[in-house]
C-alpha positions, 0 to 999 in steps of 0.5 A: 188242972181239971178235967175240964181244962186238960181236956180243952189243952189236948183239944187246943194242941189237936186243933191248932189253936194253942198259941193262936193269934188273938181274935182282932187277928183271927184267921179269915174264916170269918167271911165278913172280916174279909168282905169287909177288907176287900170292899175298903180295898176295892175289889168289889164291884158296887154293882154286882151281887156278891154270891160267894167269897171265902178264904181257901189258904194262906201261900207263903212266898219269900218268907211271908204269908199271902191269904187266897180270897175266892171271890164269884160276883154275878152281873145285876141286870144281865140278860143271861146269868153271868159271873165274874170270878177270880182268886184274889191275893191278898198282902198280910195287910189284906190289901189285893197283891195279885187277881187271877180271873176263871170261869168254872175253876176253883182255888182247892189248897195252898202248899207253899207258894202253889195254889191248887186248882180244881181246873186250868187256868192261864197265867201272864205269858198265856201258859194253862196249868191246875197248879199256880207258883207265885214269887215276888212277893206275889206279883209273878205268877207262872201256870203248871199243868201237874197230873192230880196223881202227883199232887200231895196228899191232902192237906198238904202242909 
């Protein structure tokens, strides 16, 4: 083997990339691959400007992987500046699962089936927590308030 190819091997195996998936089923760093599929799905609105979307982490609940798509919207025509923003759980078929509203929160990391906030946000039972646990295939969705000096060491994997 040459250098050139030994060192793209231990730069493959240091990257994570040796036995990646092929490209048509790349990762969703590629923001118009997940643009595209939350606009066939429906999530966005045709009338809002699009500011921001982006893939924070994929959960893994019961067993199979959830992308977590960050999505922030701005009314067109409003008299004040405002936004709609929310986490969007998406299915391994990229079709929307579960939708969590914020205001000035942000998804930061995934481990396991627990979203890490930056902020509190409330779940279905109106409970307000920085850390969401989701189950059921993504469908239940419970908010805990852990002190960030408990958090995993970041990346936590």
């Amino acid at each position: 083997m040459s250098s050139v190819g030994a060192l793209c091997c231990v730069l493959a195996l240091l990257t994570g990339t040796a036995g990646a998936a092929p490209a048509a089923e790349a990762p969703l760093d590629d923001r118009s691959r997940l643009v595209k599929a939350l606009r066939a799905a429906g999530e966005l609105h045709p009338e809002r400007g699009l500011v921001h979307v982006s893939h924070t982490c994929d959960l893994l609940i019961d067993g199979q992987r959830y992308p977590v798509a960050d999505v922030r919207e701005l009314v067109r025509g409003a008299a004040t500046a405002r936004g709609v923003n929310r986490i969007v759980l998406l299915s391994s078929a990229l079709r929307p699962v579960r939708r969590v509203a914020y205001a000035q929160e942000r998804p930061l990391w995934c481990s396991g089936n627990r979203l890490y906030l930056h902020g509190a946000v409330a779940d279905d039972a109106g409970a307000e927590g920085n850390v969401l646990v989701f189950s059921d295939g993504g469908r239940r969705v419970r908010a805990e308030n852990v002190d960030v000096s408990d958090w995993p060491v970041f990346p936590a994997r």
